[in-house]
VMD Tcl script that draws the C-alpha trace (Angstrom):
set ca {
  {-28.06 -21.03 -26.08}
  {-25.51 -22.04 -23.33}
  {-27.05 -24.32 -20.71}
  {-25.84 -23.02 -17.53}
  {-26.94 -25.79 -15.14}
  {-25.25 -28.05 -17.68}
  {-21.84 -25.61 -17.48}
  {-22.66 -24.93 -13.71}
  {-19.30 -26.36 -12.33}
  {-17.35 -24.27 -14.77}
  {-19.45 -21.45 -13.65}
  {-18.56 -21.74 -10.00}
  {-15.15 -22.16 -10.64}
  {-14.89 -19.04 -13.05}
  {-16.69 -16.74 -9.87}
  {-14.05 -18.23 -7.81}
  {-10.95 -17.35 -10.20}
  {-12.95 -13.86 -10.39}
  {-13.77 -13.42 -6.73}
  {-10.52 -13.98 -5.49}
  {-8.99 -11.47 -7.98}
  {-11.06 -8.83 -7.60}
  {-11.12 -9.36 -3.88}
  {-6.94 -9.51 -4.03}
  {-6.46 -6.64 -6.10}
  {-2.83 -5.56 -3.95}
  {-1.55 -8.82 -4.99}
  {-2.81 -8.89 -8.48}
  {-1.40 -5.57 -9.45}
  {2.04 -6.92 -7.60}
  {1.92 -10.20 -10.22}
  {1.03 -8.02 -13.30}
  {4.13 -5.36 -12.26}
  {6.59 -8.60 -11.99}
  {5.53 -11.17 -13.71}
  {4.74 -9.83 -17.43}
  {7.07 -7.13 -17.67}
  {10.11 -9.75 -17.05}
  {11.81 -11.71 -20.12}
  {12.03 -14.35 -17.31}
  {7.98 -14.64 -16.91}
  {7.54 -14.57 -20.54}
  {5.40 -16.93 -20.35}
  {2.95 -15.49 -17.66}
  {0.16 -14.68 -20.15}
  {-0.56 -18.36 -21.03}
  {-0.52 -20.05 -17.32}
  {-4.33 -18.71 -16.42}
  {-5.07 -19.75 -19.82}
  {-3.89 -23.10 -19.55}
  {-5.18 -23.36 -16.14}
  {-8.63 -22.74 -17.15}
  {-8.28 -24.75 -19.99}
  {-7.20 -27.31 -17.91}
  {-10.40 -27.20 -15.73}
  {-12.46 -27.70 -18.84}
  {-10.66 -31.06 -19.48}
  {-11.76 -32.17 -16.35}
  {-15.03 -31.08 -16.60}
  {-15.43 -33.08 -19.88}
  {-13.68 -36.07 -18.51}
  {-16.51 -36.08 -15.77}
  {-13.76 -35.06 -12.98}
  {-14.41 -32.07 -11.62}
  {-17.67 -33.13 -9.44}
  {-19.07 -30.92 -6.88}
  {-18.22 -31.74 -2.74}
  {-21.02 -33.91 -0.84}
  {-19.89 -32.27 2.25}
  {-17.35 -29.90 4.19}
  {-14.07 -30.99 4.10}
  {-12.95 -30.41 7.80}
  {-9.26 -30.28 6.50}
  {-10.03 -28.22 3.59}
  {-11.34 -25.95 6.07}
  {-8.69 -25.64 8.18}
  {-6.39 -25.05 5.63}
  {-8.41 -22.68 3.92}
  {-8.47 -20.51 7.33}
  {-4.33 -21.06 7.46}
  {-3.83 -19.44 4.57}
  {-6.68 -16.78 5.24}
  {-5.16 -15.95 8.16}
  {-1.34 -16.47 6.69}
  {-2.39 -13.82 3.86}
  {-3.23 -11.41 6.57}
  {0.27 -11.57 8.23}
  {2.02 -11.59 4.78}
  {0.42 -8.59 4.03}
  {1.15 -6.68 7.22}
  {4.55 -7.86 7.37}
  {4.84 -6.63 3.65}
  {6.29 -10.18 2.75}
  {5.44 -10.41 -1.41}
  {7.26 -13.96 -1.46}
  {5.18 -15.54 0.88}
  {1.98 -13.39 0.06}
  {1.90 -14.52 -3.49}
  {2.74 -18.31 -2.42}
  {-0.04 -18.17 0.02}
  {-2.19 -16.65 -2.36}
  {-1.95 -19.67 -5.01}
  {-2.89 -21.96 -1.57}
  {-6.12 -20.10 -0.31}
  {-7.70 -20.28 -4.06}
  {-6.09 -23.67 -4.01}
  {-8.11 -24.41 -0.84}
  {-10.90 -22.89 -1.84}
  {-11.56 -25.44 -4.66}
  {-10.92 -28.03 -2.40}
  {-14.28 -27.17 -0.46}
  {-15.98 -26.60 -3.04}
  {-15.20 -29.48 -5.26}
  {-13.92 -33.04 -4.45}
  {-10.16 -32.36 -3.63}
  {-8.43 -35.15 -6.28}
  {-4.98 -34.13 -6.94}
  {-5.69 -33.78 -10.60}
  {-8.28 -30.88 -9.42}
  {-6.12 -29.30 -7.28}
  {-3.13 -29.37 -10.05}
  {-4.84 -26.26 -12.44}
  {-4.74 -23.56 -9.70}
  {-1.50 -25.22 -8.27}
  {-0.48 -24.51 -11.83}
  {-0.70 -20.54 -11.47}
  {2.72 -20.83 -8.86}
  {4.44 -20.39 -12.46}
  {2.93 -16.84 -13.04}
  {3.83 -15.88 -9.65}
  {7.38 -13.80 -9.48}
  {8.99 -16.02 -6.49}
  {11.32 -18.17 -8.60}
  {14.15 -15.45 -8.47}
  {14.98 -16.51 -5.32}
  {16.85 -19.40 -7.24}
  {18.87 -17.45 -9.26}
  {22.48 -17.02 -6.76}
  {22.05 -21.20 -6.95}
  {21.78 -21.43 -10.40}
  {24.23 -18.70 -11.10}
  {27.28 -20.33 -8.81}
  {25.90 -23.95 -10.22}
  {26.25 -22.75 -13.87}
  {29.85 -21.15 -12.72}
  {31.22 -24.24 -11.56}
  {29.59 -26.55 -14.45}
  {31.00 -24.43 -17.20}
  {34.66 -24.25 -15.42}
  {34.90 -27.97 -15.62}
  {33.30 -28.16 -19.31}
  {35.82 -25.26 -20.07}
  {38.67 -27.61 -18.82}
  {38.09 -29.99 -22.16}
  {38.04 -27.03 -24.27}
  {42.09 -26.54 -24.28}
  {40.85 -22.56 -23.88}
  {43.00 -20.94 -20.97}
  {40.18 -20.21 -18.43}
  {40.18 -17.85 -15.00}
  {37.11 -17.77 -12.77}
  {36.32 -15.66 -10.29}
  {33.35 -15.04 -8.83}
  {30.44 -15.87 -11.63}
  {32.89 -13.95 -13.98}
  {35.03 -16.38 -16.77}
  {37.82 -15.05 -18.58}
  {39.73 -15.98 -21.23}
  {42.43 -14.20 -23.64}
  {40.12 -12.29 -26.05}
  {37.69 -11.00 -23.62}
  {35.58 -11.67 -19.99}
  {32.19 -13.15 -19.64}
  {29.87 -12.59 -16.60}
  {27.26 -15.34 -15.70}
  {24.88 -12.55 -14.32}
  {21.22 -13.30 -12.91}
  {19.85 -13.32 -16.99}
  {22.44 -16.46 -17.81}
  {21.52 -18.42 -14.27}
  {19.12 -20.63 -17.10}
  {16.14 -19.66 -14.85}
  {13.86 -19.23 -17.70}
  {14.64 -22.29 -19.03}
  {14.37 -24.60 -15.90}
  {10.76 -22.59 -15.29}
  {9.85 -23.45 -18.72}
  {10.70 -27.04 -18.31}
  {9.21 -27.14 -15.37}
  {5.52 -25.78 -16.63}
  {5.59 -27.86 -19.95}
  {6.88 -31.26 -18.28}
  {4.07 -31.08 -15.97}
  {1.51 -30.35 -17.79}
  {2.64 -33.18 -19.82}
  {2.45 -35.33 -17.02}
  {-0.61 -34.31 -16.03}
  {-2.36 -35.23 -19.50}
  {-0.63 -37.75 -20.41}
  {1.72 -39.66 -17.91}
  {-0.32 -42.01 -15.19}
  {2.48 -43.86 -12.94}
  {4.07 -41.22 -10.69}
  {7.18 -43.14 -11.02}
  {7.50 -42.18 -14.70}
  {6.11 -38.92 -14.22}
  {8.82 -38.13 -11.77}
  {11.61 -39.40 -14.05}
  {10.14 -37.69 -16.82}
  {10.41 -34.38 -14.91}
  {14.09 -34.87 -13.49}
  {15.09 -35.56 -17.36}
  {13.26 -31.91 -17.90}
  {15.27 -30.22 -15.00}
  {18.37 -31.20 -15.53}
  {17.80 -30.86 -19.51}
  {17.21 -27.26 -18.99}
  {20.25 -26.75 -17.00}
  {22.38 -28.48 -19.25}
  {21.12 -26.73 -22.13}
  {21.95 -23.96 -20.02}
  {25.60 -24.58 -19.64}
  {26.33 -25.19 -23.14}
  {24.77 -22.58 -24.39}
  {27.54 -20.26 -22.07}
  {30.00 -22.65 -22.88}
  {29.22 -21.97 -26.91}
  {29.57 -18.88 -26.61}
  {32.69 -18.51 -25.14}
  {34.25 -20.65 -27.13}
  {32.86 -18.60 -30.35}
  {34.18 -15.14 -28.30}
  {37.42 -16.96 -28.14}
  {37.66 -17.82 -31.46}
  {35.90 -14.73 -33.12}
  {38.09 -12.56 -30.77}
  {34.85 -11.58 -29.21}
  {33.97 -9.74 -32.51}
  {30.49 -12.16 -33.01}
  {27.21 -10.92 -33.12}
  {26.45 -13.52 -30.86}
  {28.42 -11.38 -27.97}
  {25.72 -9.04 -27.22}
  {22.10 -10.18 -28.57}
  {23.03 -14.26 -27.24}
  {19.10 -14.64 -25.79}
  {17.87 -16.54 -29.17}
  {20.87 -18.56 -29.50}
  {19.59 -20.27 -25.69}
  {16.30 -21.02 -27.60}
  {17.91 -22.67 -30.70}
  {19.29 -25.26 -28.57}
  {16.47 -25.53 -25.74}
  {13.92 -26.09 -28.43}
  {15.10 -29.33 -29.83}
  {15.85 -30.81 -26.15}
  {12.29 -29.98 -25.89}
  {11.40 -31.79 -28.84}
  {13.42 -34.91 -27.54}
  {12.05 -34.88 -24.32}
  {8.55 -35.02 -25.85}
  {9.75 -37.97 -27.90}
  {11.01 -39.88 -24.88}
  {7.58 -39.14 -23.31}
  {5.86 -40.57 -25.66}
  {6.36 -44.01 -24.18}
  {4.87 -43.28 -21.13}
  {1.76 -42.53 -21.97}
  {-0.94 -44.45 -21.78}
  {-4.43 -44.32 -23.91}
  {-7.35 -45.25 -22.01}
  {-10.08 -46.69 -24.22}
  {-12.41 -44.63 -22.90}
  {-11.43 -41.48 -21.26}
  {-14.16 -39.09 -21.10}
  {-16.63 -40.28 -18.22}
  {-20.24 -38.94 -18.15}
  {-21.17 -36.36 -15.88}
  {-23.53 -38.51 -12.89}
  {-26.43 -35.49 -12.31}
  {-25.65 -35.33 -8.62}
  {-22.68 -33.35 -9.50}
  {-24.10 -30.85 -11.06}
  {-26.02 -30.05 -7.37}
  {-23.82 -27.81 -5.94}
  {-22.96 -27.72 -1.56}
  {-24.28 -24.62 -1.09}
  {-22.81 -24.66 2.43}
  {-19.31 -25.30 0.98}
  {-19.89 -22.13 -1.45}
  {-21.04 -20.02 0.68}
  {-18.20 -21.03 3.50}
  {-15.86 -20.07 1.00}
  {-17.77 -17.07 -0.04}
  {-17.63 -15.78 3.61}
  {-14.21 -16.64 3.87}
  {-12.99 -14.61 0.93}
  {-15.01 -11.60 2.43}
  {-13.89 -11.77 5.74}
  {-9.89 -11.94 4.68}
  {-10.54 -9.21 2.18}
  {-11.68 -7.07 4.70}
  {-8.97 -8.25 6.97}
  {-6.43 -6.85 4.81}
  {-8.07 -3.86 4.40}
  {-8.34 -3.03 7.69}
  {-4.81 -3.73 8.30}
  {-3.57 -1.59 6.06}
  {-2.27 1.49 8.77}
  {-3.06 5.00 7.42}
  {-0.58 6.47 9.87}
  {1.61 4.46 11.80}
  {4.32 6.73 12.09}
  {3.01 10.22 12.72}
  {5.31 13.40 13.31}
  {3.77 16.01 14.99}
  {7.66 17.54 14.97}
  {8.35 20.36 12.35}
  {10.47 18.96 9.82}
  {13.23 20.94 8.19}
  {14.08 20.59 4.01}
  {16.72 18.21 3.77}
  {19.92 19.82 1.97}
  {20.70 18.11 -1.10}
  {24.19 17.97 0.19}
  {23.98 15.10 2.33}
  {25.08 11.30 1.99}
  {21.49 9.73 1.90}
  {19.79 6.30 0.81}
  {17.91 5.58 -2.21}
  {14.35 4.50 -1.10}
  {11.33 3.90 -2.62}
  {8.05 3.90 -1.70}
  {7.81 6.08 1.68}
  {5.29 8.54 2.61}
  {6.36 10.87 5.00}
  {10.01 11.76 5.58}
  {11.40 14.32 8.35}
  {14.40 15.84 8.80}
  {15.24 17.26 12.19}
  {18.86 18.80 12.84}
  {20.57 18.60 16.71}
  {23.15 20.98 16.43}
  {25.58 19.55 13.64}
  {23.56 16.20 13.54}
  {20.79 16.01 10.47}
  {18.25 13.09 12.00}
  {16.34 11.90 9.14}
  {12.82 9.76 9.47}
  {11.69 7.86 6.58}
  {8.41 6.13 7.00}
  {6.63 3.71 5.53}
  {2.78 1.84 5.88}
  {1.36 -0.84 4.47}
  {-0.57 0.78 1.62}
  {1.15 -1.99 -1.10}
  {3.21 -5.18 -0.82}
  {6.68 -3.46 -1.60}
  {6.46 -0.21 0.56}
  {9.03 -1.18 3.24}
  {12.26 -0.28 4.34}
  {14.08 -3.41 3.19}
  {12.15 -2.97 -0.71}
  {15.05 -4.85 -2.87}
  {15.61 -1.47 -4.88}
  {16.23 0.21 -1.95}
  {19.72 1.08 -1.12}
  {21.26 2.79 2.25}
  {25.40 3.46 0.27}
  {24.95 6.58 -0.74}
  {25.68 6.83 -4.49}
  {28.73 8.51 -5.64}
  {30.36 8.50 -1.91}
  {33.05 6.74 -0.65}
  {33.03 4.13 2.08}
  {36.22 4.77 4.22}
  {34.49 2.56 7.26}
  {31.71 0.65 8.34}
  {30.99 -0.39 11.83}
  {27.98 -1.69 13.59}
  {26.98 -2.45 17.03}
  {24.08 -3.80 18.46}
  {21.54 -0.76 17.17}
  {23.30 1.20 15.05}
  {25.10 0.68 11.56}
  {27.91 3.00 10.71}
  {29.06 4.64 7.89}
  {32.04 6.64 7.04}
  {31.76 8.00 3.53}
  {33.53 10.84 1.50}
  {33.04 12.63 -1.17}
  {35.59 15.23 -2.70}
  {36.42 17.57 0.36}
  {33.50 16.73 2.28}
  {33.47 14.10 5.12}
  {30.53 12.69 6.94}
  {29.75 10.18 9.40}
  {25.98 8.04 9.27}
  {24.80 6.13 11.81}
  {21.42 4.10 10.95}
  {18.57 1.84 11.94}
  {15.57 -0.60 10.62}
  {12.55 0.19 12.92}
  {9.47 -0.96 12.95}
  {6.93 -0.44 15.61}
  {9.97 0.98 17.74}
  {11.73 -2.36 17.51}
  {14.93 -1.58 16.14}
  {17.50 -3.93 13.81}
  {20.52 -3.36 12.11}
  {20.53 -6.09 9.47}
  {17.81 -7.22 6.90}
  {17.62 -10.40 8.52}
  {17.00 -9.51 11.96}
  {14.44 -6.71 10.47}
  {12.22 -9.23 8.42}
  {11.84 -11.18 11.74}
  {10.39 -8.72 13.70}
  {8.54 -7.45 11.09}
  {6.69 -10.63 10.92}
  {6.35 -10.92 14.75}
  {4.96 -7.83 14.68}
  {2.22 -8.71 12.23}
  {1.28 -11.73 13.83}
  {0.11 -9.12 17.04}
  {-1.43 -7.28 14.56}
  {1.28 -4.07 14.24}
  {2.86 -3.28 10.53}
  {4.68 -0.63 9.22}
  {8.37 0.01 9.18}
  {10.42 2.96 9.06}
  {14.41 4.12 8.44}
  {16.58 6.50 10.78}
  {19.32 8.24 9.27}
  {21.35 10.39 11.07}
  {23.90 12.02 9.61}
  {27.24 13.75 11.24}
  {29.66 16.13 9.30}
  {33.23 15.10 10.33}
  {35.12 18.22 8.45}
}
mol new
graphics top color blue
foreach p $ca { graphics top sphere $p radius 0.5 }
foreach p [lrange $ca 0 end-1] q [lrange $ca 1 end] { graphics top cylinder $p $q radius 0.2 }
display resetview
């Protein structure tokens, strides 16, 4: 029969990992939508494992020891990120909501348990199931561009770049978002630290040992694209490797892998004894600690609830059917839109509220060219963007506008910064005008 005093530290931690979740359940259901339903996050379903595997290490190795008192720190931290989560999610930020996320639980532990860096290191762990590492794929892109052009230049292959696209006699090659080598530098990433973290002891090796990982992965990277292109040029781009080339990046990443491991090999260290008995006294729990944290969780659960705004944009105008006709956006996500028309003038409101992460005017699927219409102009001043776009016979002018608590923007930018300074007094939701002018 399981002894549960004897477990009890594993216990605590396992409410914790469940607690936050259930009390998180926006952000969870954001991190299953992105993170295991992307080649990129392939890996997603073993990080929790591996994090709670990696807590059960350090219970065995005596290590994961309950608090003797409040950390004032911890605590202060803890609120931070409380009250950072709160903005996030009012501002309808996912990047820094899912960062901040990792932090609170992250914090969390801290008060509970000692804070050691190898306690914090499990739940700092879960930052590679969280979808924010796409924000370093232009980087890597124009990096792999610029690395391949110069390999290229030993090849003796006549070469043309432009943009992140390579071309050569027999055919063109794009470096697009899939080829950045993201996957590969997140995999290094995840496996070199964990190595590190069981095996490696001097920070100075465990550094080195992790810049040999990064910039493994990258070079891998660039001669995987540099491969292929010479087989394209060479096969007259009639290889099978031309359009299924995913496994081929595998087939060499794998054996770097296997080298790296080699070459970590002599830095590890092997203790003569490494599993420490657990001392009783940290098996007795702070309950002040747990139920700070307890509290804590509640109160910015309920915070977020409560910010969410059921109608921040009401119309009490009649709204007219929109005809199909018209140039409009592609947007995702709203809940009310009204069309009003001023003589020749459609005005179009598209709101949006804070009912999940990605319901917002700037939503990165969202899209204000209309599709299949030309853009003869485009103008802006300082509260209006302008559009001229045509489409067969038919000519039309847009003018349009980010709002959100009528605070108005023209650019993305500008918009995510009042967005934010908006949440911070305690206002969210956004909302898109879109008025539209027939010119012939």
């Amino acid at each position: 029969m399981l002894n549960i005093k004897l477990y009890f530290p594993l216990v605590v931690l396992a409410f914790i990992y469940l607690f936050i979740a259930l009390t998180q359940l926006p952000i969870i259901k954001n991190i299953w939508q992105y993170s295991f339903d992307d080649g990129t996050y392939s890996h997603a379903y073993l990080i929790p494992i591996i994090s709670i595997y990696l807590y059960g290490i350090l219970f065995n190795e005596g290590k994961l020891r309950f608090s003797d008192k409040l950390n004032p720190l911890c605590i202060v931290i803890a609120i931070f990120c409380a009250y950072a989560l709160f903005t996030f999610s009012l501002a309808q930020f996912p990047f820094g909501y899912r960062v901040t996320l990792i932090l609170f639980l992250t914090s969390i532990i801290a008060i509970v348990f000692k804070p050691t860096l190898k306690v914090l290191f499990p739940s700092l762990f879960l930052i590679f199931l969280i979808p924010v590492w796409g924000a370093l794929t232009p980087g890597l892109q124009t990096l792999a561009t610029e690395a391949v052009t110069i390999i290229m230049g030993y090849t003796g292959i006549p070469t043309y770049v432009e943009g992140n696209t390579i071309s050569i006699p027999p055919g063109v090659f794009e470096i697009a978002g899939g080829c950045s080598g993201l996957r590969y530098l997140l995999v290094s990433l995840a496996i070199s630290s964990l190595f590190i973290f069981l095996n490696i002891k001097k920070a100075s090796h465990g550094a080195l040992f992790l810049c040999i990982a990064v910039l493994g992965a990258l070079l891998t990277n660039w001669i995987r694209i540099t491969a292929l292109i010479v087989i394209g040029n060479y096969s007259n781009m009639e290889s099978s490797l031309m359009s299924d080339h995913n496994s081929f990046g595998w087939y060499l990443y794998v054996p770097f892998m296997v080298l790296l491991f080699y070459f970590g090999q002599r830095f590890i260290i092997v203790s003569e004894n490494n599993t420490n008995k657990q001392n009783p006294k940290s098996y007795q729990a702070n309950t002040r600690a747990i139920l700070f944290s307890i509290v804590l969780i509640v109160t910015c659960s309920f915070l977020l609830k409560i910010s969410i705004p059921d109608t921040v944009f009401s119309s009490d105008n009649m709204c007219e059917e929109i005809p199909t006709s018209l140039p409009l956006p592609q947007l995702h996500g709203q809940y009310h839109t009204c069309a009003n028309k001023d003589e020749e003038e459609y005005i179009i409101t598209y709101s949006y509220k804070g009912n999940e992460l990605e319901s917002s005017v700037d939503f990165y699927l969202n899209t204000y060219i209309p599709i299949d219409w030309q853009v003869i102009n485009r103008t802006k001043t300082e509260q209006w963007n302008f559009l001229q776009v045509k489409k067969g016979s038919a000519s039309y002018r847009i003018s349009y506008q980010f709002q959100t608590h009528n605070t108005q923007a023209t650019s993305l930018p500008r918009f995510k910064q009042l967005k934010l300074l908006n949440a911070l007094k305690g206002k969210g939701g956004t909302k898109l005008i879109w008025k539209v002018h027939k010119t012939q």
